[in-house]
Backbone as a chain_set.jsonl record, in Angstrom:
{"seq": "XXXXXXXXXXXXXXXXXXXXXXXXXXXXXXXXXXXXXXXXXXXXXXXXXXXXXX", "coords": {"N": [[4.792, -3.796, -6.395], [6.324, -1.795, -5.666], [4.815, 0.077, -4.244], [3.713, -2.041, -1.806], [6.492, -2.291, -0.112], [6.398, 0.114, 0.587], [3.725, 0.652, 2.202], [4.58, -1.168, 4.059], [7.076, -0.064, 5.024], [7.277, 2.572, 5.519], [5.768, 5.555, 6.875], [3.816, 6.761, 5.48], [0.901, 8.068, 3.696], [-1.897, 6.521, 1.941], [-2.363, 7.309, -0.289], [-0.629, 9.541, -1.043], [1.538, 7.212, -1.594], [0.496, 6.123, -3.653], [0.761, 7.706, -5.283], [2.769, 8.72, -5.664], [3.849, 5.875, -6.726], [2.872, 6.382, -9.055], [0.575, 5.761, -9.794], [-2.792, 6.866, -10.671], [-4.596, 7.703, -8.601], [-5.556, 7.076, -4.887], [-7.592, 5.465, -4.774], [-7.536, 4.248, -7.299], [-4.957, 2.566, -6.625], [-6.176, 1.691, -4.838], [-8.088, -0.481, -5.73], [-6.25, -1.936, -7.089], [-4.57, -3.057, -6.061], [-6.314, -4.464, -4.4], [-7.191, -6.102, -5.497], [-4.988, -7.811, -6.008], [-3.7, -8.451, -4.102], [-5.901, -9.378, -2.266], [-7.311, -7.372, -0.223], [-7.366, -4.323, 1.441], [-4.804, -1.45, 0.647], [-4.696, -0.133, 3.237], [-5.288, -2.266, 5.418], [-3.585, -4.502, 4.641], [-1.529, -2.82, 5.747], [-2.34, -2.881, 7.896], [-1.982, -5.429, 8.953], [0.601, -6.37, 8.386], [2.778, -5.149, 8.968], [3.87, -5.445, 11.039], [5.659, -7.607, 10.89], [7.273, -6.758, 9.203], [10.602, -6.198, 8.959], [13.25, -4.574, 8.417]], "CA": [[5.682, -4.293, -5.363], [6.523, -1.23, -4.632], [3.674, 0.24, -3.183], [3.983, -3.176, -0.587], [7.211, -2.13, 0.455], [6.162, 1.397, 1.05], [2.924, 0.71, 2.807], [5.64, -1.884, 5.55], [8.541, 0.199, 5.808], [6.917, 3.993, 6.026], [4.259, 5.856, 7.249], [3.064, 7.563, 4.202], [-0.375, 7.706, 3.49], [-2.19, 5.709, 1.153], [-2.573, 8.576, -1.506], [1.086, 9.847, -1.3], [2.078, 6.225, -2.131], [-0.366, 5.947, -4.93], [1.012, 9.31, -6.705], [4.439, 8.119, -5.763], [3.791, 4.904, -7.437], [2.229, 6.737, -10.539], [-1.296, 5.908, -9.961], [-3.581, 8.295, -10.881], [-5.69, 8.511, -7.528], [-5.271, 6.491, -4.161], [-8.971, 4.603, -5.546], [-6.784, 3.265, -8.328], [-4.337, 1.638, -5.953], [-7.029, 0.89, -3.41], [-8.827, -1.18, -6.277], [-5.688, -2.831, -7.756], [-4.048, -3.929, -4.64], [-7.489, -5.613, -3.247], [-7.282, -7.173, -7.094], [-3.799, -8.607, -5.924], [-3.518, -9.476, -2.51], [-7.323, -9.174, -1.613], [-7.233, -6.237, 0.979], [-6.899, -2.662, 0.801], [-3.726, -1.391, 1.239], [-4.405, -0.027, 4.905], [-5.793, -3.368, 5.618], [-2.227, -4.831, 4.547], [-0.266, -2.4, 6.356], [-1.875, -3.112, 9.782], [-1.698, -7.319, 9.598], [1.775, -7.258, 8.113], [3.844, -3.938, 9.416], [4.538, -5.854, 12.638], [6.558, -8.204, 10.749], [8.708, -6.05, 8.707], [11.757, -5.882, 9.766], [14.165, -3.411, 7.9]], "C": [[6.262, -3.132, -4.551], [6.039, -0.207, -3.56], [3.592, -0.79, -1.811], [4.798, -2.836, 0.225], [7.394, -0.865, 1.291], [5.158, 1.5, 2.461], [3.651, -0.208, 4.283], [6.469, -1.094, 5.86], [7.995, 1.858, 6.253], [5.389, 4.079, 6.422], [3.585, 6.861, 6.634], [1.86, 7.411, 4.241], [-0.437, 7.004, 1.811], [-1.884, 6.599, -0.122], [-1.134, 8.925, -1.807], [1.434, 8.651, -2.217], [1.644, 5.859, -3.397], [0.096, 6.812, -6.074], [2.41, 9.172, -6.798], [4.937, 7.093, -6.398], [3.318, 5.112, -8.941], [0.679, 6.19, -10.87], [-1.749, 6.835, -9.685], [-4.281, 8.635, -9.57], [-5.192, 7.249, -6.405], [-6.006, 5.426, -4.225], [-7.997, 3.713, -6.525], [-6.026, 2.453, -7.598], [-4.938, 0.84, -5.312], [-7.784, -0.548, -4.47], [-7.672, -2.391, -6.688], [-4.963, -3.905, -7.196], [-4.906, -4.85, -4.408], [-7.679, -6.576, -4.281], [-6.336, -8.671, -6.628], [-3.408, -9.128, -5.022], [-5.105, -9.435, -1.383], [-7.513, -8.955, -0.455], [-7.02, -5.106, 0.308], [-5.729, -2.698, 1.595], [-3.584, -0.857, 2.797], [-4.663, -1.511, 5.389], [-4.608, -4.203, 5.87], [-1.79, -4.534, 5.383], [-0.54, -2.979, 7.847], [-1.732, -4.312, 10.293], [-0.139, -7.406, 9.071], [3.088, -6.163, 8.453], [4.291, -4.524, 10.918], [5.409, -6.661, 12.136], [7.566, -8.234, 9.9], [9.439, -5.56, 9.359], [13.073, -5.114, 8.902], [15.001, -2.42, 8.701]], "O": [[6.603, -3.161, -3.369], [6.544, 0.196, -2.512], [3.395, -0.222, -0.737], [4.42, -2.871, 1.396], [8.136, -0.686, 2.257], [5.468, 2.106, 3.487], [3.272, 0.077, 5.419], [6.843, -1.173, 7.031], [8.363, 2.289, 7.346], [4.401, 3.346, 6.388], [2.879, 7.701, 7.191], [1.526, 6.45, 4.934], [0.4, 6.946, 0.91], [-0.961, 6.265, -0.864], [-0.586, 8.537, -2.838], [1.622, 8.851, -3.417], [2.402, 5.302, -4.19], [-0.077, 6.725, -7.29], [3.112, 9.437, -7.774], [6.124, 7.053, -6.719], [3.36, 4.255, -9.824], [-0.044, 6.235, -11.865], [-1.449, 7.623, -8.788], [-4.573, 9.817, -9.389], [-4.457, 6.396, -6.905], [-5.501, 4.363, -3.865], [-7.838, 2.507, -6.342], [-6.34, 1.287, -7.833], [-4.651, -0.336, -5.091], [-7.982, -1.605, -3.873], [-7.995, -3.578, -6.656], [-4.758, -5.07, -7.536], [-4.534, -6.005, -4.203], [-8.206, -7.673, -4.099], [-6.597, -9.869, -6.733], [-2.797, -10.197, -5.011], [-5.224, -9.459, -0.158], [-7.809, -9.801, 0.389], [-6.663, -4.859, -0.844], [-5.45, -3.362, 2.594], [-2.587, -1.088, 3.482], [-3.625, -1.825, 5.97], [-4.417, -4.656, 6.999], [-1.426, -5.4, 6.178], [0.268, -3.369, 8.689], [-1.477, -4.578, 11.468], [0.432, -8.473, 9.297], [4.25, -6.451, 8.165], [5.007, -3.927, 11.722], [6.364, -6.686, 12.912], [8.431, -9.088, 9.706], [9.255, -4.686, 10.206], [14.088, -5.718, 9.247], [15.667, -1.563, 8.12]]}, "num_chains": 1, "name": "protein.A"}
């Protein structure tokens, strides 16, 4: 969840967020995310960062 909130509210890269989240590689996130909301996390950020509002 909080990789989600990272990838809407900043402009981190994928990898940062992944090592910031304590996954071992940005691959590990990229796989577990597309597990959980079936997308990669850039994929996410660019259909749903227009409608975070923070």
């Amino acid at each position: 969840m909080h990789a989600r909130y990272l990838l809407l509210s900043t402009n981190y890269s994928v990898a940062y967020i992944a090592n910031y989240c304590g996954f071992s590689s940005a691959k590990v996130l990229e796989r577990n995310f597309k597990a959980w909301k079936k997308m990669t996390p850039s994929q996410y950020r660019k259909a749903f960062s227009k409608y975070f509002n923070e």
